[in-house]
N, C-alpha and C positions, 0 to 999 in steps of 0.2 A: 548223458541224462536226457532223455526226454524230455522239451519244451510244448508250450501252448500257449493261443491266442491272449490270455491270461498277459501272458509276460513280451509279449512279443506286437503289441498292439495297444501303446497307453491309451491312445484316444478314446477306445472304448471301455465304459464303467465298465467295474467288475464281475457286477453279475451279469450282466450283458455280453461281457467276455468270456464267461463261466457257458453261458447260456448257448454261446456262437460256437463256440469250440467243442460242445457237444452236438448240437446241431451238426457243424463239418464232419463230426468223426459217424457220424450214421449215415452222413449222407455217403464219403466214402466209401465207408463197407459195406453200403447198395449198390455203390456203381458196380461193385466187383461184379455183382450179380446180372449184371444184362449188360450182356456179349456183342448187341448192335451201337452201345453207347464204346466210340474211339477215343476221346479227347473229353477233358475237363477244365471248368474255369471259375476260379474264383474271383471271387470281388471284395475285398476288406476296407472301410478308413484306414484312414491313415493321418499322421501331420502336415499341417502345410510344407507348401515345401516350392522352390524356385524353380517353374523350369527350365529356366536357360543353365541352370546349374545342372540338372539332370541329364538337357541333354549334352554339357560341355563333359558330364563323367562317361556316357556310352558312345559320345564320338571319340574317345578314347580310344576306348575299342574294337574292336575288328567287327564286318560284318552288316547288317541291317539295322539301319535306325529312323527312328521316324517322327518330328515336330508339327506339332499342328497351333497355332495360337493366334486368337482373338483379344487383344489386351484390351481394347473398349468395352469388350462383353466378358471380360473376368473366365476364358475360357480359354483351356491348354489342353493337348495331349502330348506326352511324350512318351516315346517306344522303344524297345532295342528287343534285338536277335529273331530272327525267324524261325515262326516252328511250324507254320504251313503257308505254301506259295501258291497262287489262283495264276493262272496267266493263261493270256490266247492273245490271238492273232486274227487278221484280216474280218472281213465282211460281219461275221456271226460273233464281233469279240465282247459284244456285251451281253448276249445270250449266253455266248458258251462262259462266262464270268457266274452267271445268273445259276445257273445248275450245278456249277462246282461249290459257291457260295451255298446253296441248299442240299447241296450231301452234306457239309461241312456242319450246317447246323442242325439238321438231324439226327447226325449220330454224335453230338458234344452236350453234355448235362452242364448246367448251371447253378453254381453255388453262390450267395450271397450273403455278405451281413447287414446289409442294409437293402432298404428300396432305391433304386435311382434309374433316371432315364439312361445314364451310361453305363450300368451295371454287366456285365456279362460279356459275352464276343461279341470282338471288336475286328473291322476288316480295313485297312490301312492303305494307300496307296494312292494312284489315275491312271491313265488311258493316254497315249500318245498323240497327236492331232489329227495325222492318218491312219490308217485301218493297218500300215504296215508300218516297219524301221528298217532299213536299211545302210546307211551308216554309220563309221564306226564310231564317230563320233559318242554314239550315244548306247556303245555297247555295255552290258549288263543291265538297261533298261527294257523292259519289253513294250509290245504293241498295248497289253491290260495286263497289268499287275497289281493283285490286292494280296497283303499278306496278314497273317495272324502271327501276331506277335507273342513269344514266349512270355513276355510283360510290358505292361503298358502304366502310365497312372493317369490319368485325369483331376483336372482342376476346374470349379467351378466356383463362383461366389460363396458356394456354403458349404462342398466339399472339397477333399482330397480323396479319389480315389485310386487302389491298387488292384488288379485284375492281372491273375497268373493263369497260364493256360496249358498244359500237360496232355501229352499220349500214352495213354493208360498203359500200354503194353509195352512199359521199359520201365514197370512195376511192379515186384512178385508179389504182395499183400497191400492190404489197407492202410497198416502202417507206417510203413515203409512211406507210402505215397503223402498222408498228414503229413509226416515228419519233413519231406522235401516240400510241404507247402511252408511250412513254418521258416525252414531254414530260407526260401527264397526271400518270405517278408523280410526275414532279419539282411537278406545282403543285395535289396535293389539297391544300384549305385547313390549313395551321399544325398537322399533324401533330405537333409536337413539345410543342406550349406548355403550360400547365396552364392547369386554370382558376380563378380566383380567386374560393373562396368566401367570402372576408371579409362580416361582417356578414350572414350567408346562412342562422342556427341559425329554426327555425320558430317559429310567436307562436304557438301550439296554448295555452299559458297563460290567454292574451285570454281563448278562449272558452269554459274552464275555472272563471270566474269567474262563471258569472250572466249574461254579457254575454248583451245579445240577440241575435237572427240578425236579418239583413234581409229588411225584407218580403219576402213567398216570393208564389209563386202556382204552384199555391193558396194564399187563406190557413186558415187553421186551420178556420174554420166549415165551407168548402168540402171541406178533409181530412175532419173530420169527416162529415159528411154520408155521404165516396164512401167510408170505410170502413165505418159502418154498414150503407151500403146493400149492401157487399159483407158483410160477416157474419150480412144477411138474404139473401142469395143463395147465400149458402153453406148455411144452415138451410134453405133450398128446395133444398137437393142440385142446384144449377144449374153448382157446380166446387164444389173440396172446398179449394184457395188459389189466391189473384191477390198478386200482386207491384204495388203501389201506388208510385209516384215524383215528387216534389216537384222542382221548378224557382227557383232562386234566381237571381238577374241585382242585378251591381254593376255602375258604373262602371266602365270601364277607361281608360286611355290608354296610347297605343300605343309611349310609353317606357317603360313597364312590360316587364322583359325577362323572356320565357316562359320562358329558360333558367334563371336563376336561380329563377322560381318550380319550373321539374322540378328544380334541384339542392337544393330544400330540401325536394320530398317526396322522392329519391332518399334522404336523409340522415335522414330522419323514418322512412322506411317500408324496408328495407334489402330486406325480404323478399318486395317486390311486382316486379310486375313493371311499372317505370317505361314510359309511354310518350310518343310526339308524336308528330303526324300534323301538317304546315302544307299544303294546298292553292293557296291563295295568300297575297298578305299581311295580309290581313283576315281567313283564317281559321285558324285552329289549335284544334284538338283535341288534349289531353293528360289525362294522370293517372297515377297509380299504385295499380294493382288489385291485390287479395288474391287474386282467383279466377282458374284455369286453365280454360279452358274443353277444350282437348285440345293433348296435345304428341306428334310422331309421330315413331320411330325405330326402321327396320330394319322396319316391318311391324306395331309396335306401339303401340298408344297409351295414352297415359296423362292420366285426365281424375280430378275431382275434386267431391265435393257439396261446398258448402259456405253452411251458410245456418243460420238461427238465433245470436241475436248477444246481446249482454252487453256492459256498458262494462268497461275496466280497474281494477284499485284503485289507490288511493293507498299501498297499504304490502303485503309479498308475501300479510300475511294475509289480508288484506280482497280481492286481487289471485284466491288461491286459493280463497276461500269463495266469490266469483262463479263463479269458473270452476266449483265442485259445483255451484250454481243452476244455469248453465247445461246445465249437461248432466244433471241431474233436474227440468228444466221440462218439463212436459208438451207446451204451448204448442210451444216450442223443437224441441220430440222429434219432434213430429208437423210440424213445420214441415219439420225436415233429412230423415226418411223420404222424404215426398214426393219429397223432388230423387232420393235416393237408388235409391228404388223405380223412378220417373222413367228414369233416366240408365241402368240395366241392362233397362231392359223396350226406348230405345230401342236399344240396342248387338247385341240379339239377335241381328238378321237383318244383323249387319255383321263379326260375332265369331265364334272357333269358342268362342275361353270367356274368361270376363271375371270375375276374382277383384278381392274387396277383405274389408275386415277386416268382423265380427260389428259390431262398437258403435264410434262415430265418437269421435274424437281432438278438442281443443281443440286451435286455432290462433290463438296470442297474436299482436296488431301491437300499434303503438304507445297506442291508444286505444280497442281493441275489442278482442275474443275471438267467434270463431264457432267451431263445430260443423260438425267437419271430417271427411269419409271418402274419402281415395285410391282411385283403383280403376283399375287395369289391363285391359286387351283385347289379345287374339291375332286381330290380324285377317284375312278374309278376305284371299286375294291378287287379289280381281277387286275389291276397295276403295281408290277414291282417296279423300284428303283431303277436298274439297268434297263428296263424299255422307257424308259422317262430320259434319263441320260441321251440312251440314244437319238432316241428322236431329238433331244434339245441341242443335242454337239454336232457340229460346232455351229454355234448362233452368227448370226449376219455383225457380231459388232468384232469377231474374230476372224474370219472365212468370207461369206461376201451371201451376193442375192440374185436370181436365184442359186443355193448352193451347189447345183449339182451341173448348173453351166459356170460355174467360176472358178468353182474344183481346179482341174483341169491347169488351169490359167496360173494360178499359184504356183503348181509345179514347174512350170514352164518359164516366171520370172523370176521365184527366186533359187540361188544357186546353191542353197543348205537345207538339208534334212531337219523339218521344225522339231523334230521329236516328240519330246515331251508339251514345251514350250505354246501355252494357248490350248491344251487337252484340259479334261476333267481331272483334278485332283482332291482330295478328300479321304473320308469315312464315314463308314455305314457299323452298325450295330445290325443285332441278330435280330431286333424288333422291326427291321425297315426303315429306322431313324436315324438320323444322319444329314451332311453335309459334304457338296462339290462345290470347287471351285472354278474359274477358269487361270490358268497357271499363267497370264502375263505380267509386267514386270519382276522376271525370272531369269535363273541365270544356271549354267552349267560346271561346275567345275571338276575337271576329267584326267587330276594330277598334274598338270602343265598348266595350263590354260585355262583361263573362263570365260567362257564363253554368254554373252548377254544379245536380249532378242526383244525389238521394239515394232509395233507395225501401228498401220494407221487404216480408216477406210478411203478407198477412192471412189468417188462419184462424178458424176457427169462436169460439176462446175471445178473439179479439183485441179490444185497446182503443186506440180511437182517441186519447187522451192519452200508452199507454204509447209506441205508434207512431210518432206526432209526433217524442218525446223522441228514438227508435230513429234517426230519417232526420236531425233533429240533428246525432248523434252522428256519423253517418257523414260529415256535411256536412264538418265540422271539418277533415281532412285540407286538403281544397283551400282552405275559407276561410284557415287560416291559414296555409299557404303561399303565399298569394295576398298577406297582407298590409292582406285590408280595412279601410277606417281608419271 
């Protein structure tokens, strides 16, 4: 028997349901009608609904999946299975990103029942921190991959929505294709349940204690070395900072569930921007990052320095008296200018004007503090997203200053392929709107091993001991949500 939005959609009244679900069936049986429309997508309410729970039912499953969440801003996506793949490589990877992105939404019609900024296609994914990958570490990830998702839902303060996305041509009628709409609302995975964080509060204590980290690679003699040798290359004015990053790898096994380690930095870190990326079953990428790299709405963006760092105290006094260190350390001071200087010198030729405040803001997480400045852009209108990206990746508070003599230099001291690790991560919507990240405090997991990646910046007055301690510090998120024993 035949179903309809009617029955298969409470959230919406009924004549509203009545209403939608004639709406869907006309718009349907026009798509049939034009031959340059490939792909369709809907967008329905739907119920609230958890989504660590959503995505603990699609990591079940085989295949692509995909979490995005902001718990201070009441904002979530969660994705599974792939139904179109974007990807490139080297030098031209966010251009050639840029035109496969714009066939894609050329030839895809848009159906919705409601208005909403998230409504319609949705493009999923980031960008590796070089222009190339190379090993294998980080195989099934590409150099830029953004994918369309067969479905997704979004959560925001006052919706719940559902967005299904289909290729018209493994559909004989109009029918046919309703009815597989209907049937999908009825079976995205356990929309209702919650999820059960029992026993799920973070071990961040462990490494509070003195305890040791696990051997890293590099190890310390090796750090040392590549930061002297960079604050003798800073004293030959060959860059003025580099961003240095360390590699830790534990054991895993593969009952370790990735959702519970994201729902305990989700819970740890409220104010980052949670992620997951799985490729296939042996690889996942996640974390939860302090740093925006740019978010874009209506024509504007909104990116952010933030670099120069500080642990937290233990009492609000000792908590506050860091935070004055911080932000009268010289070291610090001159570290955050750089991104800052950085990040408006690139926006110039992308901006008509691009405002942000005199003197940068502390921004407290659960075990750090950085030195933080907002900054705003009015952007061109002959500016998409992927020329924004590019020009702004990688910023001086991950990479260094100049970037294109410190490049270089990176490869050279550390001995791992960053991959993913410090690239743009995010999504974009077919309107241009959207949100990247920068992917640090993040981790690898590649069925064995997981792999966790901390860096720091070096400048002229830098110490390889206080440095060390710095990428520690940052380590700690993911080890201890991770659990290592």
């Amino acid at each position: 028997m035949d179903t309809d939005l009617k029955s298969t959609i409470p959230v919406l009244a009924l004549d509203s349901a009545q209403k939608a679900d004639q709406h869907l069936k006309e718009f349907i049986k026009d798509l049939f009608q034009q031959p340059s429309i490939q792909q369709a997508v809907f967008t329905f309410p739907v119920d609230n609904t958890d989504p660590l729970s959503l995505l603990s039912s699609v990591y079940k499953q085989e295949g692509f999946c995909y979490y995005w969440e902001q718990p201070s801003k009441q904002f979530s996506i969660v994705a599974g299975e792939s139904l179109i793949k974007l990807s490139s490589a080297g030098t031209d990877r966010f251009s050639d990103i840029q035109e496969q992105q714009q066939e894609v939404i050329s030839s895809t019609a848009t159906f919705s029942a409601l208005s909403h900024p998230c409504a319609g296609l949705m493009f999923l994914g980031g960008f590796s921190f070089f222009d190339e990958m190379q090993q294998p570490l980080w195989d099934s990830f590409e150099a830029a991959s953004l994918v369309v998702p067969k479905w997704l839902i979004v959560q925001d303060s006052e919706h719940t929505l559902l967005t299904l996305t289909f290729h018209l041509d493994t559909f004989d009628n109009p029918d046919e294709l309703h009815q597989e709409v209907i049937r999908r609302i009825e079976n995205v995975p356990d929309k209702k349940q919650s999820f059960n964080s029992e026993n799920n509060s973070p071990r961040d204590s462990e490494y509070k204690n003195n305890r040791s980290f696990p051997e890293s690679s590099p190890n310390y003699k090796e750090w040392e070395t590549s930061v002297n040798r960079s604050v003798d290359f800073i004293d030959e004015q060959k860059f003025q900072k580099i961003v240095l990053a360390r590699q830790i790898s534990v054991p895993y096994e593969s009952k370790q569930s990735a959702v519970r380690f994201i729902s305990r930095l989700r819970e740890q870190y409220p104010n980052c921007s949670c992620f997951l990326v799985r490729q296939d079953e042996d690889h996942t990428f996640l974390g939860a990052t302090p740093e925006k790299l740019a978010s874009f709405k209506d024509g504007k963006l909104f990116t952010e320095a933030l670099a120069g760092s500080i642990q937290r105290g233990q009492t609000p006094e000792e908590d506050s008296a860091l935070a004055q260190n911080l932000s009268f350390s010289s070291k610090n001071q001159k570290e955050h200018q750089f991104v800052v200087r950085d990040i408006e010198q690139r926006l110039k030729s992308l901006a008509h004007t691009v405002y942000r405040e005199e003197q940068p803001k502390v921004k407290k997480l659960s075990n750090v503090q950085h030195l933080y400045t907002p900054i705003r852009a009015d952007l061109k209108p002959d500016v998409n997203v992927m020329s924004v990206l590019q020009q702004l990746h990688p910023t001086p508070a991950v990479g260094g200053y100049p970037w294109e003599e410190a490049a270089p230099h990176i490869k050279e001291f550390e001995n791992f392929d960053r991959g993913w690790y410090a690239g743009p991560i995010g999504w974009l919507n077919g309107s241009g709107n959207g949100e990247f990240a920068v992917a640090i405090r993040s981790g690898l997991l590649n069925g064995t091993h997981a792999h966790f990646f901390a860096g720091c910046g070096i400048v002229a007055d830098s110490d390889a001991q206080s440095e060390w301690e710095e990428t520690n510090l940052k380590l700690r998120p993911m080890l201890s949500a991770f659990e290592y024993d």
